[in-house]
N, C-alpha and C positions, 0 to 999 in steps of 0.2 A: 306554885311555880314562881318564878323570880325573872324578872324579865331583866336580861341586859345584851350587849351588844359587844362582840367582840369584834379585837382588833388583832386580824390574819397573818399582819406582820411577825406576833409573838405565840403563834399558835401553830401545830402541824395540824389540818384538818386531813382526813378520806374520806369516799365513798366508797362503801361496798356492792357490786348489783353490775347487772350486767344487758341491762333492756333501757326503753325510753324513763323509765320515771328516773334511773342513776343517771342518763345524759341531762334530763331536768336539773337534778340536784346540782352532777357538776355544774352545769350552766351558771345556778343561783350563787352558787360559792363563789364562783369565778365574778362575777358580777357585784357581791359584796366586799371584793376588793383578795380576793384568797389566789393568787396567781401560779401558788404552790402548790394546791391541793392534790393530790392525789387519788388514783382509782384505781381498785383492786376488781377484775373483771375476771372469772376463769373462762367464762364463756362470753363475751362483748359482740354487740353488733359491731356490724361493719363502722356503720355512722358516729359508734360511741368510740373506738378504737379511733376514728380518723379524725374524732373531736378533742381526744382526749391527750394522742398525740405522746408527750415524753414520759407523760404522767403518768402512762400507764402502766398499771403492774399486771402480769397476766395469771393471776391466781386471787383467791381469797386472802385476808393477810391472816397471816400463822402469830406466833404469839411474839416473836421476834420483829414482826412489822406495827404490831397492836403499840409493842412498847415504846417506841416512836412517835406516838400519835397522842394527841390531847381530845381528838373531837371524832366521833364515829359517825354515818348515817350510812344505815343496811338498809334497802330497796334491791324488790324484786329477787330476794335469796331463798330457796329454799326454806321453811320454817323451821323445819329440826335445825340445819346449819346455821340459819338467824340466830337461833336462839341459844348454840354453842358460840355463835361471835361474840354473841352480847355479855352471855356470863363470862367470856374470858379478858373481853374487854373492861368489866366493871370489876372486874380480880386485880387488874392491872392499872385501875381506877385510871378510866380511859372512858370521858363521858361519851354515852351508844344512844340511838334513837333507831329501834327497829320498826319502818315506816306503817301506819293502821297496826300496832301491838302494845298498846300504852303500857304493862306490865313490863318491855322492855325499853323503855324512853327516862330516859333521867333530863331529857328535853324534849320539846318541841319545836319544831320550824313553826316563825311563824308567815302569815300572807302579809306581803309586805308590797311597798308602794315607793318605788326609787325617785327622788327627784333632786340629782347635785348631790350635794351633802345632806339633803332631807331626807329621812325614813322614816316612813310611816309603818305602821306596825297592827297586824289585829293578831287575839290568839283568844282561841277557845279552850284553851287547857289541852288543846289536842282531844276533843269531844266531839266538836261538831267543824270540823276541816271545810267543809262545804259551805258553811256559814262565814266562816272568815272568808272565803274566798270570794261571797257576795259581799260583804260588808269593805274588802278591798276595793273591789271594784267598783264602789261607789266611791272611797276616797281617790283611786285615778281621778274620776269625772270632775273631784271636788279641787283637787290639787292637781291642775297641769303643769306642763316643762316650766313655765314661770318662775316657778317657785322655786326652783334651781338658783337663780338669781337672784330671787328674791332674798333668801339666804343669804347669799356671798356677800350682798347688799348690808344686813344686818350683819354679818359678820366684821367686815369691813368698819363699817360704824362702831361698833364695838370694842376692835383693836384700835382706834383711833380715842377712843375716850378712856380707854385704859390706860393709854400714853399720857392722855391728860390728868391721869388721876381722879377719873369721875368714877365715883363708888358700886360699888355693885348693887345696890338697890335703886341708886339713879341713873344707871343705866340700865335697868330692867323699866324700868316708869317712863325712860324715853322711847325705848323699842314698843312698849305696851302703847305710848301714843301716837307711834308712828305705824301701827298696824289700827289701829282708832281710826285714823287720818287717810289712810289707806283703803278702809275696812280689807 
């Protein structure tokens, strides 16, 4: 796998599913900054409809919605249907992650640790989910809201030294001594 991080602005994401684990997903996308996402429920709770709001599409997406779309994640669908989403989605070379089906994941979610503009990130190749999901949870404990600031802090510093024309290797050797200084 290839870890990166996309930017929502330049992307159509959905969810497929129509229970609590697609209200999680949306939640995490919306959260990642994806305001547009969409969700394809034929059958939605009550809670996932009232969450989901404009976004919602009240069916599965057909191949006409698939083509739309750059990012897939199916939860809680049928397995036969999952698994006609996913090959039609990867037809339409529309990357799919049908959720615990590794066979159909051309990605994984991974557990991730929000702080500002900080993300912290674990992934087990989509192996051991549980694991990441302990392994996050000790970065929360390790990194609180702080570091939110902390960040903006360096960042700040950063754009201010680039105005100065300080190089990029001496301003990585001052951020390095300023978390030194810090610990």
């Amino acid at each position: 796998m290839i870890p990166l991080t996309l930017d929502p602005r330049f992307v159509k994401l959905a969810v497929a599913g129509n229970g609590p684990l697609a209200l999680r997903r949306l939640r995490a996308l919306r959260q990642g900054g994806a305001a547009e996402v969409l969700l394809f429920a034929d059958a939605p709770s009550a809670e996932l409809a009232a969450e989901a709001g404009a976004s919602l599409r009240p069916a599965l997406p057909d191949e006409s919605a698939l083509q739309a779309l750059h990012g897939l994640w199916i939860v809680e669908v049928e397995p036969a249907r999952a698994a006609e989403l996913a090959t039609l989605a990867r037809r339409l070379r529309v990357l799919v992650n049908v959720e615990d089906v590794p066979e159909y994941c051309d990605f994984h979610s991974v557990a991730e640790v929000r702080r500002g503009d900080l993300l912290l990130t674990v992934s087990t190749n989509g192996m051991a989910p549980g694991l990441a999901g302990t392994i996050r949870r000790t970065l929360e404990t390790s990194f609180g809201p702080e570091w939110g600031e902390r960040v903006s802090e360096v960042a700040a510093l950063r754009q201010s030294w680039r105005a100065e024309g300080v190089s990029m290797p001496e301003a990585a050797r001052r951020i390095d001594a300023l978390v030194a200084e810090r610990c």
